[in-house]
N, C-alpha and C positions, 0 to 999 in steps of 0.2 A: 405040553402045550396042546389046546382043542387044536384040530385039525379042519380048514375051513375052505379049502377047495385047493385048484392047480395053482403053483405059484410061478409066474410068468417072467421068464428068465432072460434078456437080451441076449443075444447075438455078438460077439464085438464087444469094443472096449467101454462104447454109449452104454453107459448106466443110469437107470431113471430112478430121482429120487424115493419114488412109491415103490419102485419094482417090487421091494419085499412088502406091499402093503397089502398084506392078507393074512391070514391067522394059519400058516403055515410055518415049517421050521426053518430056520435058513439052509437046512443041511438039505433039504427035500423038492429038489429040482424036477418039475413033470412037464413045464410047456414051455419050449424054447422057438421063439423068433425075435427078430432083429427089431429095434426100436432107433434106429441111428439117427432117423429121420427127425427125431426132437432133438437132438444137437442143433440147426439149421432152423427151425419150423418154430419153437414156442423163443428159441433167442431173437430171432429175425418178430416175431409177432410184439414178444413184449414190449420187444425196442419200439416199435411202429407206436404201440399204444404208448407209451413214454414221451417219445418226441413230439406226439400230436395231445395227450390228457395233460400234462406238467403246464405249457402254456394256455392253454384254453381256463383251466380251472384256476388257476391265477388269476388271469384277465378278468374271470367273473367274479373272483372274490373283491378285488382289485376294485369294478366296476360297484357291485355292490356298496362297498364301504363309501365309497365317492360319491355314490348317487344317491343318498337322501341320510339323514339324522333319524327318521322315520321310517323305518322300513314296511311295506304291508305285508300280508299273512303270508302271501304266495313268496316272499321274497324271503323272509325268516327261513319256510320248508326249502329251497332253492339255495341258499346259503349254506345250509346243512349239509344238504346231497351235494353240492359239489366240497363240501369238508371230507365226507367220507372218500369221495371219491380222490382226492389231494393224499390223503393219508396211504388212501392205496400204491397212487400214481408212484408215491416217495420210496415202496418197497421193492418198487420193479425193477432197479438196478442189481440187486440181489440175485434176483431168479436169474435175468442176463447175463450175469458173471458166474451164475453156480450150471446154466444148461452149456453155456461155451466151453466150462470146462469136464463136458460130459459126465454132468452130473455130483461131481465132487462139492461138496458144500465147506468151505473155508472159515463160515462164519461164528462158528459156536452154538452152542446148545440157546442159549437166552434168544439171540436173534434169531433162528429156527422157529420157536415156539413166536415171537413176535411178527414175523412177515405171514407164518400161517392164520395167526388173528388178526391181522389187521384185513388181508385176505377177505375173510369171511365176512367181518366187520362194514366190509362196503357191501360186498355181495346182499346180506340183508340189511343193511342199513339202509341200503338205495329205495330196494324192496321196499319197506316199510314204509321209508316216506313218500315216495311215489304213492302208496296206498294213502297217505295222510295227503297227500295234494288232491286225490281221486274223490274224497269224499269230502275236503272243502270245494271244490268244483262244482258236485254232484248238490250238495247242498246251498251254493250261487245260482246253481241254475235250474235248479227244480222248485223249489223251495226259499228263493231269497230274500222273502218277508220275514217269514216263520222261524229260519236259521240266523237271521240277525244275530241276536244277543249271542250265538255261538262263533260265530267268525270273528275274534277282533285278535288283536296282536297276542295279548294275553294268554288265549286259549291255543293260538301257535306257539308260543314258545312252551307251552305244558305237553301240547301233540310230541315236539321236536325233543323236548327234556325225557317223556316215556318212553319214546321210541329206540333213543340212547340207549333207554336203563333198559329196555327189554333184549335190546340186542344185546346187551353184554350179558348178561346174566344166560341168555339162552348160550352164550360164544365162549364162556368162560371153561367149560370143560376142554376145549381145542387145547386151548395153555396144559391140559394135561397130556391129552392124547397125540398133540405131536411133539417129535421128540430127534436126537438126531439117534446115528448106531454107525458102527464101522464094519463097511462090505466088502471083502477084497483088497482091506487095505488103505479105503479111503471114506471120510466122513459122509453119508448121506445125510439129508434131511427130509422123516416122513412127510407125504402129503397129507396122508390121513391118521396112521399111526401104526404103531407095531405092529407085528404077526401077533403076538402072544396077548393085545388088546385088543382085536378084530372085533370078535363077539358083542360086547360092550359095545365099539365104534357103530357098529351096526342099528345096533338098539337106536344109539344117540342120533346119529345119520338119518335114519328114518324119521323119526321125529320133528328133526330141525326143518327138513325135508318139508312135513305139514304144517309144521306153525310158520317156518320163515319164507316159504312158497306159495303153497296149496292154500290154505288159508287168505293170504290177502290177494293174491292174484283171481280169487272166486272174489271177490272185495269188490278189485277193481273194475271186474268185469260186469258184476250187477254195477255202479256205480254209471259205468261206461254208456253201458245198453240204455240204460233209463237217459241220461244226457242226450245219445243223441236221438234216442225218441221222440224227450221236448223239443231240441235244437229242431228238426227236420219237421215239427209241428209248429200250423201257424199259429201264434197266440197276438194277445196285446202287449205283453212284457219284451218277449221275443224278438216283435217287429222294431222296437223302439233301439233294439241294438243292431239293429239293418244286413245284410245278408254278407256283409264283408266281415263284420262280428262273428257269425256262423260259421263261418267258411273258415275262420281263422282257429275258431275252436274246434270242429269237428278235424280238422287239420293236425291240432297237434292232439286231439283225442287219437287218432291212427299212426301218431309218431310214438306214444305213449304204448299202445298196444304192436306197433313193428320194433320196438326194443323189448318188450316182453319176448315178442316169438323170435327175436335175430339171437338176443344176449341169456335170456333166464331160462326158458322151458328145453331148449336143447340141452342144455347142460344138466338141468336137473334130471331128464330123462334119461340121458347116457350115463350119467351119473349111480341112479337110483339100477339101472338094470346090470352097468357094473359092479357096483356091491352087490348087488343079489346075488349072481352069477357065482362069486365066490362064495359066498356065503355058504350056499345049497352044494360046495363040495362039487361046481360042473368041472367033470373030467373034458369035457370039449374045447381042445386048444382052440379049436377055427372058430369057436363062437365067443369065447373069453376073449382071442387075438382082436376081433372086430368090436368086440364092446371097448375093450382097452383103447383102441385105434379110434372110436368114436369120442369116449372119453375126451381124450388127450387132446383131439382135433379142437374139441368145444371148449373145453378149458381154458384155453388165453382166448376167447373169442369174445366170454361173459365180461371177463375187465374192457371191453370195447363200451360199456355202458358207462366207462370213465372218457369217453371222449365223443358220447352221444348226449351225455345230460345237459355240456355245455350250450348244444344247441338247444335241445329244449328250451336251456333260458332265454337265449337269443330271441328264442321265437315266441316267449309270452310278454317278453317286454317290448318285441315288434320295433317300431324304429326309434324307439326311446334309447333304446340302449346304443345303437350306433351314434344319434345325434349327441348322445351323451360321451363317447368313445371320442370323437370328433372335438366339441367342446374342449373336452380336457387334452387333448394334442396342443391346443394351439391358447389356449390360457395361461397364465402367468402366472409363476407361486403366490399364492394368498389371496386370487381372486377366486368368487363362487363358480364353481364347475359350470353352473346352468341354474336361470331363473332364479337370477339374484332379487328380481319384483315378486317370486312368487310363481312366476309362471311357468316352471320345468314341471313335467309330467311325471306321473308316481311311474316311477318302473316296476317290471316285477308283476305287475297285474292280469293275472294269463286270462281271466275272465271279466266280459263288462259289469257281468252279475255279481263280482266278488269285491271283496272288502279290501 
């Protein structure tokens, strides 16, 4: 087996499912401290994301499907991301019962390989369509004459259909790379993948790295910039959506980029310098200790984007969606939720400029 740096060994009986994820032999012990603290820390975290993502992303699928026969663009991309995010939510029970019991994994090899993709699957799933919402945005409000013929339903569900097929195809080698192995006696299941496929893992890591990050997050952020340069510019288009319109959108423009910097770039950073780190063969326990310990910290923090998207939606359907929430509490089976003349408001429409 290549040999690929220190391989970082707990303390105590807390075993972490990666521990052996390095391209190291299992026989070859060099940096030993205590990791107990994920017993406690990513069970107590997951749970938190669980008990607050599971209902939220319901209630919006829920809302969704009840609020119109028609759906608009923004509510097609919106429907989606809180699907990934449902898919994720559904896996979190797994990890809860595999860190409670310090790391022992019960579940078998199939589900191993499945909780790790599905995993990733929301991770850039979210990514991407958030970048698909950024540039139907970007294109309502820069652009909303000239982008017409490209904003319509149609052209959303083609965005949401690619974005599917991209992620998977990029996420399909995971289903190779993670796998389970018995350590000490009891079943782990890799985060990332063997020692003896580190090498490889790396190559692929990095990459995904730039196409399912680095890439659209440069997207969203030209996309951004340009937005709120016209929004904050008086024009004649601009004015006619009045300064509560602006306010509302430069609003969730900075909700959009505070879940970028809270959920995505910490983790890909601690991420990316933890694989390195091994990689390059660092003999430095104290500095591999701290990347691992950052790692780990940011890890359950990025699935917190499953219980921040909800709001997003909340906030681009603004009081539609409650007066709609409201409505259907107190209606009666088989009557229309709202604006049985016609009159219920499109939900879902995060901009005035959008279709």
């Amino acid at each position: 087996e290549a040999q690929a740096g220190a391989v970082m060994v707990p303390e105590g009986a807390s075993q972490e499912m990666e521990m052996l994820d390095t391209n190291a032999s299992k026989e070859q012990r060099f940096c030993k401290f205590s990791e107990d603290y994920k017993q406690v820390y990513l069970s107590l975290t997951y749970s938190i994301i669980l008990v607050l993502g599971l209902p939220l992303n319901v209630m919006v699928l829920w809302l969704s499907w009840r609020q119109s026969k028609r759906w608009s663009c923004a509510t097609i991309y919106l429907v989606n991301l809180m699907v990934a995010d449902l898919l994720y939510v559904l896996t979190l029970p797994f990890l809860i019962i595999t860190y409670s019991l310090g790391d022992r994994w019960p579940f078998g090899e199939l589900l191993c390989r499945l909780v790790r993709f599905l995993f990733y699957t929301n991770l850039y799933g979210s990514i991407l369509l958030l970048t698909c919402i950024s540039v139907h945005r970007f294109l309502g409000v820069c652009h909303p004459l000239r982008s017409l013929p490209y904003r319509t339903r149609w052209h959303a569900f083609l965005g949401t259909a690619t974005t599917w097929a991209l992620v998977v195809l990029q996420l399909l080698p995971t289903l190779f790379f993670s796998q389970t192995d018995y350590i000490d006696g009891q079943m782990v299941c890799y985060d990332m993948t063997s020692p003896e496929n580190f090498d490889r893992f790396f190559t692929y890591g990095m990459v995904l790295t730039l196409s399912g990050f680095v890439f659209p997050s440069l997207v969203i952020l030209v996309c951004y910039s340009l937005m709120v340069k016209r929004l904050i510019k008086p024009g004649e288009t601009l004015m006619r959506t009045g300064n509560a319109a602006r306010t509302k959108s430069i609003r969730t423009i900075l909700l959009v980029c505070g879940l970028f910097t809270v959920c995505f770039v910490p983790f890909h950073m601690t991420r990316s310098l933890y694989l390195t780190l091994r990689y390059l063969s660092s003999e430095d326990c104290q500095l591999l200790m701290v990347a691992s310990l950052a790692y780990k910290l940011w890890r359950p923090l990025v699935s917190m984007s499953s219980c921040l998207n909800p709001i997003l939606y909340f906030l681009s359907v603004g009081n539609n969606g409650v007066r709609l929430f409201q409505e259907l509490r107190h209606n009666k089976v088989g009557e229309h939720p709202a604006g049985a003349k016609g009159e219920r408001p499109r939900g879902g429409q995060i901009w005035v400029l959008t279709r």
